[in-house]
C-alpha positions in Angstrom: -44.8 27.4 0.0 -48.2 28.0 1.1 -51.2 28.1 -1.5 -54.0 30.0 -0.9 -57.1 29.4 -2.7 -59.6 32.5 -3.8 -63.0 32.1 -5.5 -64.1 35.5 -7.5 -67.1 36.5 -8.7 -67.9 38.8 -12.0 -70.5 40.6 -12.6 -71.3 41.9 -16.0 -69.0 45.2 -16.1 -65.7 43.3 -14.8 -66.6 39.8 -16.8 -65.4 41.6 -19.7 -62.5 43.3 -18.3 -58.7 41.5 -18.3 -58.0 41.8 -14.0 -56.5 38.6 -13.4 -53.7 39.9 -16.2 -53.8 43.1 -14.7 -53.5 41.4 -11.3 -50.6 39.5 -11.9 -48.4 42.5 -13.8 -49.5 44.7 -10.7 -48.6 42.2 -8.3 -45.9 40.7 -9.4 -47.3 37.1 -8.6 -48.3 34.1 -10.5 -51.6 32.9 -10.2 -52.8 29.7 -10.8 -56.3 29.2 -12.9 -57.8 25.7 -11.3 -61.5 26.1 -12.3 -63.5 29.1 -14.6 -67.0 29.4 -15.6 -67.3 32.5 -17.6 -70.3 34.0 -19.6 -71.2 37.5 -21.1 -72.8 38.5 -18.0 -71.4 37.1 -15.1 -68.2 34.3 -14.1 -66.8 32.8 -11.1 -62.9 31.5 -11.2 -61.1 29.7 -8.9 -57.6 30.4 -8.1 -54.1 29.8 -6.5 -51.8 32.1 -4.8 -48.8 32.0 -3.3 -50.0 32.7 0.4 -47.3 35.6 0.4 -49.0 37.7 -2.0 -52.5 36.7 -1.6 -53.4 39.6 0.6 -51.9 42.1 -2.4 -53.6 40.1 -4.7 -57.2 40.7 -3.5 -56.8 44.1 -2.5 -55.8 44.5 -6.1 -59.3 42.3 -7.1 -61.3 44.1 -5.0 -60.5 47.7 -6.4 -61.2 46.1 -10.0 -64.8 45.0 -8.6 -64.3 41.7 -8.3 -65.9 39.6 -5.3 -63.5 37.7 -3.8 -63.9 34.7 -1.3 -61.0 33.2 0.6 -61.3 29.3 0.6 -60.3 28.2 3.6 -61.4 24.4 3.5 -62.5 21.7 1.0 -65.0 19.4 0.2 -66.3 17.9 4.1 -67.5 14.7 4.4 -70.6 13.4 7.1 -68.8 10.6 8.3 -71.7 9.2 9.9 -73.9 9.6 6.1 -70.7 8.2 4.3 -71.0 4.7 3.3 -67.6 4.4 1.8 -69.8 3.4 -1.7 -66.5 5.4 -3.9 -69.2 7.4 -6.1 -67.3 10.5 -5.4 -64.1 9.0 -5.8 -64.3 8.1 -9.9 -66.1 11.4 -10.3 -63.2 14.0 -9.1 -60.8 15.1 -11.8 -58.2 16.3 -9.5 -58.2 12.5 -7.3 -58.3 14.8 -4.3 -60.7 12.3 -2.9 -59.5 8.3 -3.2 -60.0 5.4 -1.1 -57.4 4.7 1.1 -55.8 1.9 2.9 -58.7 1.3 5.3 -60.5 1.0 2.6 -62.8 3.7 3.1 -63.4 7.4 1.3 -60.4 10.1 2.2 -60.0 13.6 0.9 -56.5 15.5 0.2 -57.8 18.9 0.5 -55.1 20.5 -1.0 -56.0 19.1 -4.1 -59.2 19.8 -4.1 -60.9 23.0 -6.8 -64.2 22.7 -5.2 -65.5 21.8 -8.7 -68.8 20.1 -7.1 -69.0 17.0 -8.7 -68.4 14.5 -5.7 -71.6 16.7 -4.2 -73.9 16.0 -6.8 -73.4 12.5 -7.4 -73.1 11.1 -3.5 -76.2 8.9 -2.9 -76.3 10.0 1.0 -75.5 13.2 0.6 -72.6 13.0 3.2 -70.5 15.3 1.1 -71.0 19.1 0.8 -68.8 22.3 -0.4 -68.7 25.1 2.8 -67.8 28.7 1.5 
């Protein structure tokens, strides 16, 4: 099975309305909550869904007044700023990024949520989040 991966946006009229519920009794689909930052006036979620029903699903989202982005790719790493130093590797909660048997820095996209926190904290800046 295929996961896609969709960011949304809220703004303050659809931040206090229930579409991801709605979404999935419409649809017909699970969908998978990785990451959420929600406040009276605005939110942005990241979520998983089966790549079957994606399409349906942010049709659906769209018509609710959601903004929806398709994440098509992870973190990237500059392999010519990466200095292998592991900083980014204690900070991911999802171990998407580890070292590996070269002993250098690796990324498992798939597991990736595009939370940020490898960004903030590399000291070359060799890692960024595209959209």
């Amino acid at each position: 099975m295929i996961i896609v991966k969709l960011l949304l946006r809220f703004d303050s009229k659809t931040v206090t309305e229930p579409v991801l519920s709605k979404a999935t009794l419409k649809t017909g689909t699970l969908i998978n909550i990785l990451r959420a930052s929600v406040g009276a006036r605005r939110g942005e979620i990241l979520i998983e869904v089966d790549d079957e029903k994606a399409k349906e699903v942010e049709s659906f989202l769209k018509e609710q007044g959601v903004e929806v982005i398709e994440l098509l790719e992870a973190v990237q790493k500059d392999d010519e700023k990466c200095v292998h130093c592991g900083a980014c590797v204690s900070i991911c909660p999802t171990e998407a990024i580890y070292i590996n048997g070269d002993k250098r820095v690796a990324i498992n996209t798939e597991k990736c949520v595009h939370c940020g926190s490898c960004v903030k904290v590399c000291p070359t800046r060799a890692l960024s989040l595209p959209l």
